[in-house]
Structure formats: C-alpha cells, structure tokens
C-alpha atoms as one frame of an Amber mdcrd trajectory, in Angstrom:
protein
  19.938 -57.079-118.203  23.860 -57.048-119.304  23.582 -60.298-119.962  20.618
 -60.156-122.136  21.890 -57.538-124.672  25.353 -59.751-124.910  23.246 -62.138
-126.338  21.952 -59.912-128.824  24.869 -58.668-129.916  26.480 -61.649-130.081
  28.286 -62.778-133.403  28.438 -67.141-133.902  32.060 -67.987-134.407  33.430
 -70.051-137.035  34.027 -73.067-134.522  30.332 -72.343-133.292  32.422 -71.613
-129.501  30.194 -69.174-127.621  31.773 -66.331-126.637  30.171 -66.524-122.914
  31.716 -68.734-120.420  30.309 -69.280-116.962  32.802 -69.593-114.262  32.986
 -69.645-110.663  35.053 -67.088-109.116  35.275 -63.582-106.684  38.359 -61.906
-105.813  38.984 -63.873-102.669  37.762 -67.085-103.879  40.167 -66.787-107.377
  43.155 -65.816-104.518  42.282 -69.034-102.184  41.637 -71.393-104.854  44.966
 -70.233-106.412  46.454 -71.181-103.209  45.477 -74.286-102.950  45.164 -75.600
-106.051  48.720 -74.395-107.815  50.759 -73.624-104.279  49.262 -76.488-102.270
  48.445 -74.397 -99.564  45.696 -75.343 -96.970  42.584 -73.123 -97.413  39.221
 -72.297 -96.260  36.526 -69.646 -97.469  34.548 -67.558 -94.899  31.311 -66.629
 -96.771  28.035 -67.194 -98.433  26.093 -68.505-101.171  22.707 -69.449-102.090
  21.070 -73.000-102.825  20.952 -71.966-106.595  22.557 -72.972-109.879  25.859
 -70.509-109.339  26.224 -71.805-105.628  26.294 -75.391-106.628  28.792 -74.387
-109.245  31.199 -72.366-106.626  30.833 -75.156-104.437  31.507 -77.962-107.088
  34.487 -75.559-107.885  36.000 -74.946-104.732  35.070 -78.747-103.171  37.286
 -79.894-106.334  40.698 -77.599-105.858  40.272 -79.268-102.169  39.308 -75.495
-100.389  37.676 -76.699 -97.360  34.099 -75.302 -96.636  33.496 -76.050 -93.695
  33.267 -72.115 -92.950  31.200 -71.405 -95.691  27.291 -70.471 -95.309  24.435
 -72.157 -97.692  21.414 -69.650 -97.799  17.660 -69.425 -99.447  18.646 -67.003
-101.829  20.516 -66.341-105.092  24.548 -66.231-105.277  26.596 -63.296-106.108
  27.122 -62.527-109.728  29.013 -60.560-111.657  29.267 -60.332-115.516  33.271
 -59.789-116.800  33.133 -58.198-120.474  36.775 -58.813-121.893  37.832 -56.851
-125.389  40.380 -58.171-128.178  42.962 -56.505-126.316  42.678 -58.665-122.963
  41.066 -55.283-120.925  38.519 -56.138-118.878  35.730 -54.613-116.828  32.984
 -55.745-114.272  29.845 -55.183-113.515  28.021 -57.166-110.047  24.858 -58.365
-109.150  25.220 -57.979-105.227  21.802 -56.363-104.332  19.293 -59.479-103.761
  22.286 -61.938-103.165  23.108 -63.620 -99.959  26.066 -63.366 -97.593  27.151
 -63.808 -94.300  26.427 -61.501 -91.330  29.170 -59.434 -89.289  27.257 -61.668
 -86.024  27.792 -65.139 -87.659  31.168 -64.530 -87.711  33.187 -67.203 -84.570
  36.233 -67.495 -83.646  36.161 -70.897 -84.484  36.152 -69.680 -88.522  39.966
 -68.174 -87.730  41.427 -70.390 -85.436  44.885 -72.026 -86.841  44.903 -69.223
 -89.958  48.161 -67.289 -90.701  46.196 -64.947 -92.547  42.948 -63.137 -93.512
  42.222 -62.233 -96.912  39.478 -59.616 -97.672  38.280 -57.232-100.589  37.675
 -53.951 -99.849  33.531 -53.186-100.470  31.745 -50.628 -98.650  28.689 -53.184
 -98.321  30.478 -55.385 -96.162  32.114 -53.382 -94.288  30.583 -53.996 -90.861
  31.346 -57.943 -91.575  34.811 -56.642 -92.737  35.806 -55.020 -89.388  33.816
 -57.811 -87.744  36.230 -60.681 -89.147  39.481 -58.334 -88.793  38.205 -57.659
 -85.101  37.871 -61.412 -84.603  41.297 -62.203 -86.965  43.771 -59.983 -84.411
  42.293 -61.861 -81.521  43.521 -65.169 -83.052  46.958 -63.532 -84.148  45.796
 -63.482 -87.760  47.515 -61.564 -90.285  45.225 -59.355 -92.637  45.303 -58.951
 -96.048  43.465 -56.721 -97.861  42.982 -55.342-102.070  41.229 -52.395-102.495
  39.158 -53.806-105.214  38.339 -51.470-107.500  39.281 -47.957-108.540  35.374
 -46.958-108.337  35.036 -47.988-104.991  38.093 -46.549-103.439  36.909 -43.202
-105.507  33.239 -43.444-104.079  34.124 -44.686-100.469  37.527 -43.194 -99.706
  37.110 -42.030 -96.213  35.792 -45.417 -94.798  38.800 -47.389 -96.562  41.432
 -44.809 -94.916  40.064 -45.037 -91.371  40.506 -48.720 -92.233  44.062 -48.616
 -93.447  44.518 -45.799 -90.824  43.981 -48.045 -87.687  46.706 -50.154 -88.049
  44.976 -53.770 -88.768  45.651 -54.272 -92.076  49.331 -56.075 -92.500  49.709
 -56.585 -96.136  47.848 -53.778 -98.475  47.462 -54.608-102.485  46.666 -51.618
-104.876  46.382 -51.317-108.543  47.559 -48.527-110.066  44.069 -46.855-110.771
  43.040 -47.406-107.196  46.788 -45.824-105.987  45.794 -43.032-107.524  42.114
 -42.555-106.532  43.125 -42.877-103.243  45.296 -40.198-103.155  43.250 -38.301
-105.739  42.108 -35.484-103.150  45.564 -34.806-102.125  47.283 -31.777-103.446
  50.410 -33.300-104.729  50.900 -32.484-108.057  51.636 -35.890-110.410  51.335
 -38.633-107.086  51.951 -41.427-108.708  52.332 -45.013-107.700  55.320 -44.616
-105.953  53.382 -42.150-103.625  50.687 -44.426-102.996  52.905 -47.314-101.630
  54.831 -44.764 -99.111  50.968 -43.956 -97.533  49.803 -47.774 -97.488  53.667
 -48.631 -96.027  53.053 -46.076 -93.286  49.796 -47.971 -91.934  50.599 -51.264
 -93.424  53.616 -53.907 -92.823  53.987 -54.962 -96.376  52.419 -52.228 -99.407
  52.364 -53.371-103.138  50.986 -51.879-105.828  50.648 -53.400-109.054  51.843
 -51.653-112.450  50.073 -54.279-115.542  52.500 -54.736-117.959  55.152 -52.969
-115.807  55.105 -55.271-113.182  55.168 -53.733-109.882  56.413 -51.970-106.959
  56.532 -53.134-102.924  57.536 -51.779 -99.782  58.418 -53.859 -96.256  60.007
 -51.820 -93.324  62.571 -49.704 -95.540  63.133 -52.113 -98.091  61.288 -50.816
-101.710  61.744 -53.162-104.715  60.358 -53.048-108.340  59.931 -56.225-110.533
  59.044 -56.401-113.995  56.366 -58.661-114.897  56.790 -61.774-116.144  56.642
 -63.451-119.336  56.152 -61.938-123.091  52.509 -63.604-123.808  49.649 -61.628
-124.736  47.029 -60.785-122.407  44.128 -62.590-123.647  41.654 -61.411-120.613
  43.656 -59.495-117.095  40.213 -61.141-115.142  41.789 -62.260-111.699  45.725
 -60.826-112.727  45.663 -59.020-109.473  44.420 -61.780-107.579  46.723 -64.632
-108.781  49.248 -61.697-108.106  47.935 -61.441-104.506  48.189 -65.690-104.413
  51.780 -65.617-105.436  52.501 -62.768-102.608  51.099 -64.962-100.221  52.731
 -67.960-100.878  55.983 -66.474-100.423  55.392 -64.771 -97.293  54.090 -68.050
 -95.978  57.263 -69.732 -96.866  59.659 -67.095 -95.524  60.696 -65.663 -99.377
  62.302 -62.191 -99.390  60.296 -59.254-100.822  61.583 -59.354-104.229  60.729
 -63.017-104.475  57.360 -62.743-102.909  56.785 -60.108-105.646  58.363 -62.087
-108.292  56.251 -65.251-107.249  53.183 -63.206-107.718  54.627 -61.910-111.223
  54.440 -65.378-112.255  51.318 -66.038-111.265  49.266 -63.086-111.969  51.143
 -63.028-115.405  49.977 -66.922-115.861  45.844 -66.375-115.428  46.038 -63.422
-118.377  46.680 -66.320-121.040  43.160 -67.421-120.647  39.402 -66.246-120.297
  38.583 -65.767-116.301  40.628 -66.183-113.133  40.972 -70.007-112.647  44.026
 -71.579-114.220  44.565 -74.332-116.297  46.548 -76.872-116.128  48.783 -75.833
-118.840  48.802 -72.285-117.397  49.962 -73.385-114.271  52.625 -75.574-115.717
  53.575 -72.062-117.850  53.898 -70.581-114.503  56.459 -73.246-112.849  58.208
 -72.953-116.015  58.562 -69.070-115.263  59.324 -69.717-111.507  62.059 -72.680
-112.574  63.588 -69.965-115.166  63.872 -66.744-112.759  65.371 -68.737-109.893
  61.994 -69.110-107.701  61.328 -72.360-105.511  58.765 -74.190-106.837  55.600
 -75.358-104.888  55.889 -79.582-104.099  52.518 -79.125-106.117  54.505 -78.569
-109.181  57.343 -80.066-109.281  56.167 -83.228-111.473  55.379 -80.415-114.270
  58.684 -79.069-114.491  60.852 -82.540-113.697  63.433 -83.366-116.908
C-alpha cells in the first residue's frame, strides 16, 4: 500500500501538521466544483460513488460548493481513490485506486442527465470508455458541447489509438492537452522535434477549440484560424500543480460560456489554474480565489458576480 509506506517514512513537523491531507477531488469534479463555486456557474456531476467514508466526503464536498447531484449514482462499494505525492518543488504525481471502485454504467446513462447542459466535460481513461462514447452519444443528441482532457501522459502513451478514433470522429468540441500528453500523442509520428505547437494543429483539425497547456509558460490555443499564446499568470511559487490543468480547464469554460474571445478564455484559465498551485490539492481557498479575482481585476478580465465583493475598494 502507497499509503502505508508514506506513513513510514513520514517525518513529524515542527508544528506537529501532518503532511497527509485527505481531500475530495477527480479531474472533472475539481473542474465542476471550480465552476460553481468561484465562477457561479450552475453544475451537475454525472457519476458514481460508494456508501463509504470517501463518498460521504465527495458528497459533503460537492453538496457544499452547491454542485447539484441529482445525476450522481450512490453504490455498495468503495469510492475512487487516488493518492497525489507532491515534492518541495510543487511537482506532483498520481497514482489511482480504480480497480474494486464503483461507477456508473454506459446503460444508466438518460437523456434526462444532459438535458439543459451547454457542455460535457470528460477525462480521457481507457476504462470508461464505453460510458465515455455512451454520454458523448447521448450529449450530441441534446446539442451538448464536449469537452474533453486527455488526462495523463501515460494513458495517452498506453491507449493512443482508442483516444485518436475518439478525437478523429469529430465529437469532441473543445480538446485540453498538457504538454507531456501533446507529445505522446504524436510520439509515433515521424516528425522530427513535434512540439506543442504541432500537437494543437492535429487536435484543431478534429476539434473546434485545441489548447495545450505549457506550466510555467502558460499556454497555447487554437479556434478556427485564430492561434494565441498567453503567459501564465502570477509570480508565486508552485507549492503543489494538483488540479492546475483542471482549474485551467474551469477558467476556459467560463469564458466560452460567457462569450469571451480566445485570448481571454485562455487568460481566464491562466488565472485560475495559476491560483490552485498556491496550495496542497485542487480545491481553492478562499484566499486563493480572492488571489485569482485580484489577477483577473489586474489583466483586464471580467470578473464572475461571485467575486466581485472580494475585489470591491
């Protein structure tokens, strides 16, 4: 068990603080609670969890950001896990417990859980994919946009072909990449040096909107023939980049749901990827999302009705 030789090697700290912190989270959940809790924008989760200790937590969470449940399934069974080891230098990586856990079936999925959405937003995992083309099938039928991240560089590397039949058919709207999984997924390509830039002219030819993130040099986006590249935002140090891309991916959103040009949309999500790598994990603060209304006010950006009160003289 991971967890179990953390422990062991585990050091007390002079304030006695334990290093470990349990908190509830998932790529899609840290995007929709970002949503809704710093944009104020009306959100649901379509999903599972189990009637344990972690899916009383998740729902305690996501009940208290006000993301509605109603879609959400309660199962006999244990929640998804997944342990996030952070170093001094805010890097971060993951390792998930998905085998035993619960989680909703491609045939549970109605077209009651899309109706009134603007958009979809998935994660790219090879063990979901049935309920993945199954909710994208059902999305399109409701005139749903789809959103999708590609997760993780190891599981575009290891499942390449299903992701570009995926981003080959034409249902995906809005594509996010990092810059390790641009380049796995053009890794058996023979273009010498394809870098980032390469990566956003394939997902632009299948995709309406293509942006692929760059860490601490920000990132690059593509809509129609429009390209733009943004510098991240702020000068903090990363403390942990758990969730960056997903509060990136909540930022996007919001401005495409209020009508913002690309550059905005991307400098929206600059603001509030750069605002979850000040703390441990990928739910905000309340001073963190005060630091990131503070970076919207400063670089010209509407702010959310949600946060105006923090940034009122």
């Amino acid at each position: 068990m991971i967890l179990d030789e953390v422990n062991v090697h585990t050091f007390a700290s002079l304030d006695n603080a334990s290093p470990l912190k349990t908190i509830a989270g998932g790529s899609v959940a840290n995007t929709i609670r970002g949503l809704a809790a710093g944009f104020g924008v009306t959100c649901g989760i379509i999903g599972a969890c189990g009637n344990d200790e972690q899916g009383n937590l998740f729902v305690d969470n996501m009940s208290s950001y006000k993301v509605d449940l109603f879609r959400l399934r309660l199962k006999n069974g244990p929640t998804a896990q997944c342990v996030c080891l952070v170093d001094e230098l805010g890097n971060r990586t993951m390792r998930p417990c998905l085998s035993s856990a619960v989680k909703v079936q491609a045939n549970e999925l109605t077209r009651k859980d899309f109706k009134g959405s603007k958009w979809l937003v998935l994660r790219y995992a090879v063990q979901n994919l049935e309920v993945i083309h199954a909710a994208i099938m059902i999305a399109k039928q409701e005139g749903v946009s789809v959103s999708l991240d590609l997760a993780s560089f190891e599981m575009v590397r290891k499942f390449r072909s299903p992701l570009v039949q995926l981003l080959e058919s034409g249902s995906i709207d809005l594509c996010f990449a990092n810059e390790d999984e641009a380049a796995e997924l053009l890794s058996c390509r023979s273009e010498d040096n394809a870098g980032p830039e390469v990566a956003l002219e394939f997902l632009a030819e299948h995709c309406q909107w293509a942006v692929v993130t760059l860490g601490p040099k920000g990132c690059i986006a593509k809509h129609g023939k429009e390209v733009v590249r943004v510098p991240a935002m702020g000068e903090a140090k990363a403390i942990d980049a758990t969730g960056a891309g997903d509060l990136f991916a909540c930022g996007f959103l919001y401005g495409l749901v209020k009508g913002l040009s690309l550059e905005e949309c991307c400098r929206v999500g600059s603001c509030s990827g750069g605002s979850v790598t000040r703390d441990l994990g990928g739910e905000l603060t309340s001073e963190n999302w005060q630091w990131m209304y503070k970076q919207m006010q400063t670089k010209g950006l509407p702010i959310p009705e949600v946060g105006k009160f923090c940034t009122a003289k």
